[in-house]
C-alpha beads as a LAMMPS data file, in Angstrom:
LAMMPS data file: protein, C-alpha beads

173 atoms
172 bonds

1 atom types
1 bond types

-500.0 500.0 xlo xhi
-500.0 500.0 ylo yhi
-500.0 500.0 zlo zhi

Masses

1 110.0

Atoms # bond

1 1 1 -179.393 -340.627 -424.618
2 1 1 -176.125 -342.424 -425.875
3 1 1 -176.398 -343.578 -429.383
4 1 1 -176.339 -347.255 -429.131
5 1 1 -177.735 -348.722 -432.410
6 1 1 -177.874 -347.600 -436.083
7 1 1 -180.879 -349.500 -437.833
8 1 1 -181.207 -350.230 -441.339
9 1 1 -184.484 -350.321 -443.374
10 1 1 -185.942 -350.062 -446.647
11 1 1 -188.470 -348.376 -448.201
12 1 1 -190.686 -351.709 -448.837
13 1 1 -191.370 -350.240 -452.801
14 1 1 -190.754 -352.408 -455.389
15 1 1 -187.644 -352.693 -456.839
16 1 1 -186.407 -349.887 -459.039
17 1 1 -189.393 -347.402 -458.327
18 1 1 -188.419 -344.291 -458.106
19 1 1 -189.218 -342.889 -454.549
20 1 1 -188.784 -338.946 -453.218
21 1 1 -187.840 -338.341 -449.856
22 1 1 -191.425 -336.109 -449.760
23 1 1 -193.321 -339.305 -450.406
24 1 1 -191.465 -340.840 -447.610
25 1 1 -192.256 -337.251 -445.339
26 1 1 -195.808 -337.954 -446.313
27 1 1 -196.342 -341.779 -445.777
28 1 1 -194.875 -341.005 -441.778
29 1 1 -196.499 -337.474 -441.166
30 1 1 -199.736 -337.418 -442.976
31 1 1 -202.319 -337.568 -440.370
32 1 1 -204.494 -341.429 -440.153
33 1 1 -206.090 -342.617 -442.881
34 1 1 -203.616 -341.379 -445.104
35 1 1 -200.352 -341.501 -443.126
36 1 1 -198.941 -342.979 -439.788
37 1 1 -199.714 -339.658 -438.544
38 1 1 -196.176 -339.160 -436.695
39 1 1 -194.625 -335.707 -435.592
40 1 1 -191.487 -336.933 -437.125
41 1 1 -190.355 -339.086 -439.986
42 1 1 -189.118 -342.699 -439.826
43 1 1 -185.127 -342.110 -440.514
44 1 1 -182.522 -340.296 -439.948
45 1 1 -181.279 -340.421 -443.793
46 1 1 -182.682 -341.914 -447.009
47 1 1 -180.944 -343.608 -449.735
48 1 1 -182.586 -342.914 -453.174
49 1 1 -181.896 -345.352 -456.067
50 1 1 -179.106 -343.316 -457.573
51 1 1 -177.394 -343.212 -454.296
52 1 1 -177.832 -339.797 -453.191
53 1 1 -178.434 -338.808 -449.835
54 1 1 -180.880 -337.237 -448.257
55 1 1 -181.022 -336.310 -444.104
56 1 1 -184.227 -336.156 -442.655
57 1 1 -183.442 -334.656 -439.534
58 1 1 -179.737 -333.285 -439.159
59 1 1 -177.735 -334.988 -436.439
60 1 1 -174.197 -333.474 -434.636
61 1 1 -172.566 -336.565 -435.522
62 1 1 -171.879 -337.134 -431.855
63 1 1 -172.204 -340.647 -429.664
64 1 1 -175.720 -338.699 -428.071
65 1 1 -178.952 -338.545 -429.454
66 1 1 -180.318 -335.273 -429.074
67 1 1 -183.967 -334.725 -428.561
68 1 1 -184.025 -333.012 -431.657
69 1 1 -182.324 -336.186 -434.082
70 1 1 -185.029 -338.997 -432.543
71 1 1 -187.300 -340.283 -435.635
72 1 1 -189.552 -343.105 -435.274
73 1 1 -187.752 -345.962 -437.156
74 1 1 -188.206 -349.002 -434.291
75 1 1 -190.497 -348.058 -431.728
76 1 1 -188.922 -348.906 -427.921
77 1 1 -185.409 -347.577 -428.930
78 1 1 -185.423 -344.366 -431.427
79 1 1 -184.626 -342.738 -427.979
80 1 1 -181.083 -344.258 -428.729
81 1 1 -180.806 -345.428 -432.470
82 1 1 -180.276 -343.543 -436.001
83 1 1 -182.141 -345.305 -438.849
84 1 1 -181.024 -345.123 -441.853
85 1 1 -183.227 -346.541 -445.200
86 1 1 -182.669 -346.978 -448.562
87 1 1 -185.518 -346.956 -451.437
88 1 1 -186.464 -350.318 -452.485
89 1 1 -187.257 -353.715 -450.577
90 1 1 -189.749 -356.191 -452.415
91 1 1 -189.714 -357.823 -455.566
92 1 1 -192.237 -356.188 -458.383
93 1 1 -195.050 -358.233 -456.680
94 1 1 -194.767 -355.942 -454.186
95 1 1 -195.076 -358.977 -451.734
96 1 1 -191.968 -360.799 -451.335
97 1 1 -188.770 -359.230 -449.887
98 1 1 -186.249 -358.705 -452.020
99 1 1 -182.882 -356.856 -450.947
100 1 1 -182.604 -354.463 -454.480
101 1 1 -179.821 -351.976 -453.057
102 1 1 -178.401 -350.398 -456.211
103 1 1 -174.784 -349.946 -456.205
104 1 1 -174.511 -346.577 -455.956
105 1 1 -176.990 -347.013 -452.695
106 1 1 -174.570 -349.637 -451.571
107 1 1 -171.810 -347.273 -451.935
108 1 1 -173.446 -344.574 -450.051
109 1 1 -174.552 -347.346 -447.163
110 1 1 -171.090 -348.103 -446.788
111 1 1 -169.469 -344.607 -446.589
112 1 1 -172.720 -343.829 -444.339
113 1 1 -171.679 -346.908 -442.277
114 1 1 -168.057 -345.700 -441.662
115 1 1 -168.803 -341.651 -441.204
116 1 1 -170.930 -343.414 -438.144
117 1 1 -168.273 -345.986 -436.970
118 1 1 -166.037 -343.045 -437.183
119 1 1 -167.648 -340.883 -434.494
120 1 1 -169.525 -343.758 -432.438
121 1 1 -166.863 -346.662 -432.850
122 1 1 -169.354 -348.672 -429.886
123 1 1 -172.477 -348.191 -432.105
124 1 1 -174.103 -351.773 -432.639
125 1 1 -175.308 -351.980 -436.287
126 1 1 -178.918 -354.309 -437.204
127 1 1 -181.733 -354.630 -439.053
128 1 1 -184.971 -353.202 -438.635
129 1 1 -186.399 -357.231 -438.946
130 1 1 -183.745 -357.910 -435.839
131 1 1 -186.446 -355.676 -434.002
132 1 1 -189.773 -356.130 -435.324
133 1 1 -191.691 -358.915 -437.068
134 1 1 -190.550 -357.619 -440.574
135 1 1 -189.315 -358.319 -443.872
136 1 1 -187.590 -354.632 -443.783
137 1 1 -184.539 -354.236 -444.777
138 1 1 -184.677 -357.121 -447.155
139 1 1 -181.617 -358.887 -446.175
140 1 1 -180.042 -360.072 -442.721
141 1 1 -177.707 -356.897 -441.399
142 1 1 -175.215 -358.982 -439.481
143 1 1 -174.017 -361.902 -442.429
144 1 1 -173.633 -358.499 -444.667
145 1 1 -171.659 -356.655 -442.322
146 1 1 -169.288 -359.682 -441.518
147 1 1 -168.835 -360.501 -445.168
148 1 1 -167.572 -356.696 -445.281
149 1 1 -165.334 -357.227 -442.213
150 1 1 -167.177 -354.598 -440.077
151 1 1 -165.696 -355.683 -436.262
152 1 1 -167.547 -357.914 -434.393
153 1 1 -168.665 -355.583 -431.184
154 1 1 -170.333 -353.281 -433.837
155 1 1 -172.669 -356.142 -434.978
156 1 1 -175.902 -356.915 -433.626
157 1 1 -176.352 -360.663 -433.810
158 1 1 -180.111 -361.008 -432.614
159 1 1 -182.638 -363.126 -434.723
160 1 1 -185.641 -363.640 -432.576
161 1 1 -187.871 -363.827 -435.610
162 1 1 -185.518 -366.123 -437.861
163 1 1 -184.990 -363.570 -440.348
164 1 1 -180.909 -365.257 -440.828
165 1 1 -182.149 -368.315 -442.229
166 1 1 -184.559 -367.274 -444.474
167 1 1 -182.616 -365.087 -446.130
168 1 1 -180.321 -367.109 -446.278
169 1 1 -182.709 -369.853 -448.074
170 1 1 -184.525 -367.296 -450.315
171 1 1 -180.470 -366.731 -451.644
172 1 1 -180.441 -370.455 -452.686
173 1 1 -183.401 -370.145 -455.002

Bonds

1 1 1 2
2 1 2 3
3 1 3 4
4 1 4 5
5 1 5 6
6 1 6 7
7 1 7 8
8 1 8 9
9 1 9 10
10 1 10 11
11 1 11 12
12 1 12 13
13 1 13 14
14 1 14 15
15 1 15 16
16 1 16 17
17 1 17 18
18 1 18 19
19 1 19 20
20 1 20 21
21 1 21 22
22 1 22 23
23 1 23 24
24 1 24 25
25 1 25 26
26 1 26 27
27 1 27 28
28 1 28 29
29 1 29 30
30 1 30 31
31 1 31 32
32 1 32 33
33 1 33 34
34 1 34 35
35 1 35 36
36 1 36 37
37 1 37 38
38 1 38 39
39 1 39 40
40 1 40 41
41 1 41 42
42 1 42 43
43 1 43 44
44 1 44 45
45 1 45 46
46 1 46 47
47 1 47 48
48 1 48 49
49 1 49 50
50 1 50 51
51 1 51 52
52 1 52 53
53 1 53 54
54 1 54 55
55 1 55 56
56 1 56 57
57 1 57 58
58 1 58 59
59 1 59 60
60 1 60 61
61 1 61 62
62 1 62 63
63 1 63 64
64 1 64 65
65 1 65 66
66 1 66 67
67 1 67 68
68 1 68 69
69 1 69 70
70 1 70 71
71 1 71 72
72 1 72 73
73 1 73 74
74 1 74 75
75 1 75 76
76 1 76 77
77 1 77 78
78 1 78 79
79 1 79 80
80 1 80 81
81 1 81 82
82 1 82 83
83 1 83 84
84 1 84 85
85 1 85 86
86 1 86 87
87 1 87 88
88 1 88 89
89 1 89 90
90 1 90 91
91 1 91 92
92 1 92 93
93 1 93 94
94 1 94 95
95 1 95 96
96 1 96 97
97 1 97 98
98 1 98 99
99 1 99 100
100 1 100 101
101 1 101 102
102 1 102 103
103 1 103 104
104 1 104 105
105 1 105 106
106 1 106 107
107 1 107 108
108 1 108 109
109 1 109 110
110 1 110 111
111 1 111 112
112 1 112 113
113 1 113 114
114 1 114 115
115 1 115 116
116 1 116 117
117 1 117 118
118 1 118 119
119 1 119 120
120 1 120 121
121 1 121 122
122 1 122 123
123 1 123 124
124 1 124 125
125 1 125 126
126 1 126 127
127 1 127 128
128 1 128 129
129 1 129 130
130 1 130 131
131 1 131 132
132 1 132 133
133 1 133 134
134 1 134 135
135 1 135 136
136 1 136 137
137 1 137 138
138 1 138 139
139 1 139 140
140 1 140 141
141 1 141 142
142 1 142 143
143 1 143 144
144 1 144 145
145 1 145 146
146 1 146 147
147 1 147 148
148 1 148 149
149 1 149 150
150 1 150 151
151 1 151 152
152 1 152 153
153 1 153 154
154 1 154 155
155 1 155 156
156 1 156 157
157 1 157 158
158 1 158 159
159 1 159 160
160 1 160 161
161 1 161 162
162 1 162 163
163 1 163 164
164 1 164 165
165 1 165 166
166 1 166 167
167 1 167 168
168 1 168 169
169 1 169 170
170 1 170 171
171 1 171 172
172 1 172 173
């Protein structure tokens, strides 16, 4: 299928937690009560705090995703999307979302971000809360991405659960 979107998410740990990408491996493949119970992990690629990368499942780099590079970040489209994560999400009561990118994991997001724009200059960048009911990534995708210039066809604009404006407030406080 042609790669269409690349979906950002977090980890949903609190801030500054150290997280392996074998905890993440277990949370998606351990088998129900104890996992999701999935054949494949969530993302493509994981940033950890010190912004190192790690690949999940190895992609060609191509504008088609293989059989072999779908993961299960956003179910309806991982037919057609990458998802890339970084560790962190929520504040240290582990109930608010907070958007704690390190900047090293910044740094990696962005040379991530134009590796993929690089190969698949048509691919529409969003959140995983554009898609789903959900806090994840911890920030809106689309005000970040303008503020860094990224063009405008690579930006997915939808909001259908008003996740721009309340980032956007929670940034006031």
């Amino acid at each position: 299928m042609k790669f269409q979107y690349l979906i950002i998410h977090c980890t949903a740990t609190p801030a500054g937690r150290w997280i392996s990408p074998q905890d993440v491996k277990k949370w998606h493949t351990k088998p129900k009560p104890y996992g999701n119970g999935w054949k494949q992990v969530g993302y493509s690629d994981l940033i950890l705090l010190d912004g190192s990368r790690h690949q999940f499942v190895k992609h060609n780099n191509d504008q088609v995703i293989d059989s072999f590079e779908v993961t299960n970040g956003v179910a309806g489209i991982n037919s057609i999307s990458r998802h890339l994560c970084y560790v962190g999400g929520l504040d240290s009561s582990h109930k608010m979302p907070l958007d704690s990118r390190t900047p090293q994991q910044i740094s990696t997001m962005l040379d991530i971000l134009g590796e993929v724009l690089g190969y698949a200059p048509n691919v529409k960048i969003a959140g995983h809360n554009q898609f789903d009911n959900k806090g994840c990534p911890s920030f809106f995708v689309p005000t970040w991405l303008k503020q860094l210039g990224i063009p405008e066809h690579n930006i997915e604009w939808r909001d259908p659960f008003g996740y721009e404006r309340y980032f956007k407030q929670a940034w006031k406080k």
